[in-house]
C-alpha positions in Angstrom: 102.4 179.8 -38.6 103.6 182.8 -36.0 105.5 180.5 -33.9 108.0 180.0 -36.9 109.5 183.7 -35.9 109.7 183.7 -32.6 113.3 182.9 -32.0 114.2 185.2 -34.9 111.8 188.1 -33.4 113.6 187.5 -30.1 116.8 187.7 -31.3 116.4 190.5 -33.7 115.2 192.1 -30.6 117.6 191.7 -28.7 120.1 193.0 -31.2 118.5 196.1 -31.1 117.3 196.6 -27.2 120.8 194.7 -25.8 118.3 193.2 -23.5 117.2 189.4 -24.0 114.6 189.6 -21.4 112.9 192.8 -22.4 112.8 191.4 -25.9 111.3 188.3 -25.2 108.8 190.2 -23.7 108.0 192.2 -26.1 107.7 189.5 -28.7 105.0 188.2 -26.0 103.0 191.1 -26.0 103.4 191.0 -30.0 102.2 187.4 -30.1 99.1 188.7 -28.1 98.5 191.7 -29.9 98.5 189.8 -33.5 96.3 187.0 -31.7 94.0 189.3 -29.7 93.5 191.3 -33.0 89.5 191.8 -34.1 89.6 191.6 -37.9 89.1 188.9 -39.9 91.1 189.8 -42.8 94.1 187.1 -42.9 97.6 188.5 -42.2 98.7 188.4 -45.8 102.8 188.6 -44.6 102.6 187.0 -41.7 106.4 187.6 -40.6 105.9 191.2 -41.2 103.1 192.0 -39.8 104.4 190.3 -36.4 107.8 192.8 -36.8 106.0 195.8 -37.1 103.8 195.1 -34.3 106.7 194.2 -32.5 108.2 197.2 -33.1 105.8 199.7 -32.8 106.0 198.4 -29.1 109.0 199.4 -28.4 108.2 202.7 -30.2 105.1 203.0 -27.7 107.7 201.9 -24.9 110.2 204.2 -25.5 107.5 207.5 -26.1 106.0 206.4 -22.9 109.0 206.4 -21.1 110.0 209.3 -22.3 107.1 211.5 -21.9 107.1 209.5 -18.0 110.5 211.5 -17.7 109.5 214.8 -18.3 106.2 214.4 -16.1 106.8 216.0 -12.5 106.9 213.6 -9.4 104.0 215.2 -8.3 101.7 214.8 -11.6 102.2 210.8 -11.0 101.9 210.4 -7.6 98.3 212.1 -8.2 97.4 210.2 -10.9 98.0 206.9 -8.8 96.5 208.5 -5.7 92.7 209.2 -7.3 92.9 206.2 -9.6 90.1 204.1 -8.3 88.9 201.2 -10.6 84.5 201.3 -10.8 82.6 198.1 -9.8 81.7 197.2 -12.9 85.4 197.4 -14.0 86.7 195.3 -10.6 83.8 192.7 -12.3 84.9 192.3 -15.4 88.9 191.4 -14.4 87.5 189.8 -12.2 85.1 187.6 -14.9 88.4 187.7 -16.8 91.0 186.7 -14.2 88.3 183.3 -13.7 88.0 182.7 -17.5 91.8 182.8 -17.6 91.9 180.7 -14.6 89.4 178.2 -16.2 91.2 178.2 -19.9 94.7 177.7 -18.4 93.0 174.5 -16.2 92.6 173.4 -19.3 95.8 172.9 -20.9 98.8 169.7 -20.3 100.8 170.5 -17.1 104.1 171.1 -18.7 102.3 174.2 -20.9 100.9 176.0 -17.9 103.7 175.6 -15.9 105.7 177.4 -18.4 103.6 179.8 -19.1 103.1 180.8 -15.8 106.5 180.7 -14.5 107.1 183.0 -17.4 104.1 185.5 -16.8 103.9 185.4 -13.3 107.1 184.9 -11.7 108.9 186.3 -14.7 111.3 183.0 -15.4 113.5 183.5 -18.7 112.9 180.9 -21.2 116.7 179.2 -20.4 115.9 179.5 -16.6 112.1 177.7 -17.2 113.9 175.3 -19.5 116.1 174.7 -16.2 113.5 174.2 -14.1 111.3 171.9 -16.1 114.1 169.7 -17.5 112.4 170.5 -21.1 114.4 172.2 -23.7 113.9 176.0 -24.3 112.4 175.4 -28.4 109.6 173.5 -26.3 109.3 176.4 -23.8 108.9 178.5 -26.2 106.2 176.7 -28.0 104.5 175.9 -24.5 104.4 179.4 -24.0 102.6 180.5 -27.3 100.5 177.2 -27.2 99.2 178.6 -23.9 98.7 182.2 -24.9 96.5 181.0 -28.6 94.8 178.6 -26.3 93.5 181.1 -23.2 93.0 183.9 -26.2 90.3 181.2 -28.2 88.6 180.1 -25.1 87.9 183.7 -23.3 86.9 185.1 -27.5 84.4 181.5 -26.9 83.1 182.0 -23.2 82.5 186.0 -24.2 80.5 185.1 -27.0 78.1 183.5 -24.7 
């Protein structure tokens, strides 16, 4: 039902950020938040729940950015300096990075490939498209396919 908006999200997006890579991402991270959300209430307007959580992004971007900018140099460069992940917190990406590892094993070649060239080496949809010799729609879909289907199997393999 989500994936109906995508190209719409992305190119509402796009209108307002004058960036089509930032907004695809974006949309990304709003597909993930509506999927990674824990209630089980259904999403009565589907289409605008996915805007709003689209756009409070950008709103949490653009504070974040903007509070970044008034921050000294020095207040940063401490707060990278002592920032030392716990053991039990290196464990559990690590758990995670393996269940993502696992879930993404699981899925049809063409649907990992994209979603990977996207997430890790940061491939725009028409560039993936390219590089697959698959159309961009069916990048798209690959892409949100991929994200549903590592989000259900890591909810599964935490439950047990």
């Amino acid at each position: 039902m989500l994936e109906n908006y995508y190209r719409e999200l992305v190119c509402f997006l796009n209108a307002k950020l004058g960036n089509r890579q930032v907004a695809e991402d974006v949309v990304h991270d709003a597909y993930l938040r509506v999927l990674e959300r824990s209630s089980d209430t259904p999403i009565e307007q589907p289409r605008a729940f996915l805007y709003r959580t689209a756009l409070n992004l950008v709103i949490d971007d653009h504070r974040r950015n903007a509070l970044r900018q008034v921050e000294s140099l020095e207040v940063l460069d401490n707060e990278e300096r002592f920032f030392t992940p716990s053991p039990h917190t290196s464990l559990d990406h690590g758990q995670r990075l393996a269940m993502l590892q696992r879930a993404l094993a699981e899925l049809p070649k063409l649907c990992r490939e994209s979603f990977l060239l996207r997430k890790i080496d940061g491939l725009s949809h028409p560039e993936i498209a390219e590089h697959l010799g698959i159309s961009r729609a069916l990048v798209e879909k690959h892409i949100v396919n991929a994200m549903k289907h590592c989000r259900v199997r890591i909810k599964q393999w935490d439950a047990h």
